[in-house]
C-alpha positions in Angstrom: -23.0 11.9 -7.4 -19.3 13.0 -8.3 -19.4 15.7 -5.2 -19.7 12.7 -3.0 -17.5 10.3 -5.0 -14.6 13.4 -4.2 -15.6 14.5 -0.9 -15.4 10.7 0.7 -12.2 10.3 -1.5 -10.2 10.4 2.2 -12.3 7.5 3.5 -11.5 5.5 0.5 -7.8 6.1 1.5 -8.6 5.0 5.2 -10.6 2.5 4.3 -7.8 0.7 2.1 -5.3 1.7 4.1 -6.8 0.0 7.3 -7.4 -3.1 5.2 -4.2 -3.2 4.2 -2.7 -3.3 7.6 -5.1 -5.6 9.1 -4.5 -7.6 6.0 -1.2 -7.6 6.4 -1.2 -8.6 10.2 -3.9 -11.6 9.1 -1.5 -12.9 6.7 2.0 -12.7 9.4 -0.2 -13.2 12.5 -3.2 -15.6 11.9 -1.9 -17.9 8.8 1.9 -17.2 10.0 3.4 -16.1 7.3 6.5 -14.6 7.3 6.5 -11.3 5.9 10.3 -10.5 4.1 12.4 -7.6 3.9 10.2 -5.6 1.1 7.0 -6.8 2.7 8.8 -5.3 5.8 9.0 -1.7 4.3 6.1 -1.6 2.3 4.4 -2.2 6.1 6.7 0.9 7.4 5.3 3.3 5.0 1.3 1.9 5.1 0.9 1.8 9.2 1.3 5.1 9.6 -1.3 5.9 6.9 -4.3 4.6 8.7 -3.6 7.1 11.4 -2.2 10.1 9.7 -5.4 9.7 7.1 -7.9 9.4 10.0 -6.2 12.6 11.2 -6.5 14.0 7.9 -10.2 13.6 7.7 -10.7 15.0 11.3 -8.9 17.8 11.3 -9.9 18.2 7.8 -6.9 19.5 6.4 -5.7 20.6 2.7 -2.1 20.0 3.0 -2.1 16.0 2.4 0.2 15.9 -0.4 2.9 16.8 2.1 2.6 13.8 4.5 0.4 10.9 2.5 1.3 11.3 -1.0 4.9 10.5 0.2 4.6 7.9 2.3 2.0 5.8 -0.5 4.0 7.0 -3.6 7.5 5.2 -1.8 5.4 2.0 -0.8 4.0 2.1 -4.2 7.6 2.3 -6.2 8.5 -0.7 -3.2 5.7 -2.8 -4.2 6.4 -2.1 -8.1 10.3 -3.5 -7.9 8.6 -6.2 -5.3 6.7 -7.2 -8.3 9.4 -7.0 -11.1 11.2 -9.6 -8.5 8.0 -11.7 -7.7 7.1 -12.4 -11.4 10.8 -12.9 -12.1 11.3 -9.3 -14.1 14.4 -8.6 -12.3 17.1 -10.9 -11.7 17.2 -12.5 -8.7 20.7 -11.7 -8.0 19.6 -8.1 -6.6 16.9 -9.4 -4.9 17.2 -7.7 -1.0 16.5 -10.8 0.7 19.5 -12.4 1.0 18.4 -14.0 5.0 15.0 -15.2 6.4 12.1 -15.4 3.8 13.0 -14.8 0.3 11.0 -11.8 -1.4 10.0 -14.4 -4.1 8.1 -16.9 -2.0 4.6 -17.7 -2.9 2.5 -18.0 -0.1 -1.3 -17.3 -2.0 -1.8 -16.7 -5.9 -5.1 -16.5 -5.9 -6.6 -16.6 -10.3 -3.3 -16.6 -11.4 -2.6 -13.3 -10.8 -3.3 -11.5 -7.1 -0.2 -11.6 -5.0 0.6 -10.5 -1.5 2.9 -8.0 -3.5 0.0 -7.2 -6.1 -2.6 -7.0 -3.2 0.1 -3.7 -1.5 1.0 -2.6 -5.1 -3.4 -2.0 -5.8 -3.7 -0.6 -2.3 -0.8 1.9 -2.3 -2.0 2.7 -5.7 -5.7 2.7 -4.7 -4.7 5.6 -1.8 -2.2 7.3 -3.7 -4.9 8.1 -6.7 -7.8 8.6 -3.8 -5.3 11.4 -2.1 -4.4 13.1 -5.4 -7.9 13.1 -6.8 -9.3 14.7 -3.7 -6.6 16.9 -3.4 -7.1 18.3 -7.3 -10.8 18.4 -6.2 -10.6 21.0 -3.8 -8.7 23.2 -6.2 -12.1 23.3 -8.5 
């Protein structure tokens, strides 16, 4: 059972990194809401995953930590300071959005809790530990 678990570690990635884009393009797109500037990056560095991921498992390569881990580790530390601003951690005085849609707007809080910010911070966290774990399993 944990040979599986770490050999489909890569489609976990792929899988969450897909949902996060179409999610993502749901929430802008289909309900119209307007993503601001963090949402904005934290897109930039989870598109490309769904591709270089799928590319990953095809090819299936060993050297992921060079080209995913990056990309999910800086959209993680995006989504944790996205956070610290959403739940009113940080001041709002060096908040980024300073035009359009402010970083702090609350478009769905669903139990209290789960944020558009939250739902990116899980996901890039989610791939992030899916890449390293798979990785550290090959070394065994």
């Amino acid at each position: 059972m944990i040979g599986f678990v770490r050999k489909n570690l890569l489609y976990v990635a792929w899988t969450v990194a897909l949902l996060s884009m179409l999610g993502s393009l749901y929430f802008s797109e289909v309900l119209k809401y307007p993503p601001c500037v963090l949402c904005w990056y934290q897109r930039i560095f989870m598109y490309p995953l769904v591709p270089i991921i799928a590319v990953a498992i095809i090819k299936k390569t060993s050297d992921l930590r060079w080209y995913i881990l990056p990309l999910s580790i800086a959209g993680a530390l995006i989504a944790v300071y996205h956070n610290l601003l959403y739940y009113k951690l940080l001041p709002e005085s060096i908040k980024p959005c300073v035009q359009g849609i402010s970083c702090t707007t609350k478009f769905i809080e669903w139990y209290g809790f789960v944020t558009i910010p939250f739902l990116s911070f899980v996901a890039f966290l989610a791939i992030s530990l899916s890449v390293f774990f798979y990785i550290n399993s090959k070394k065994t």
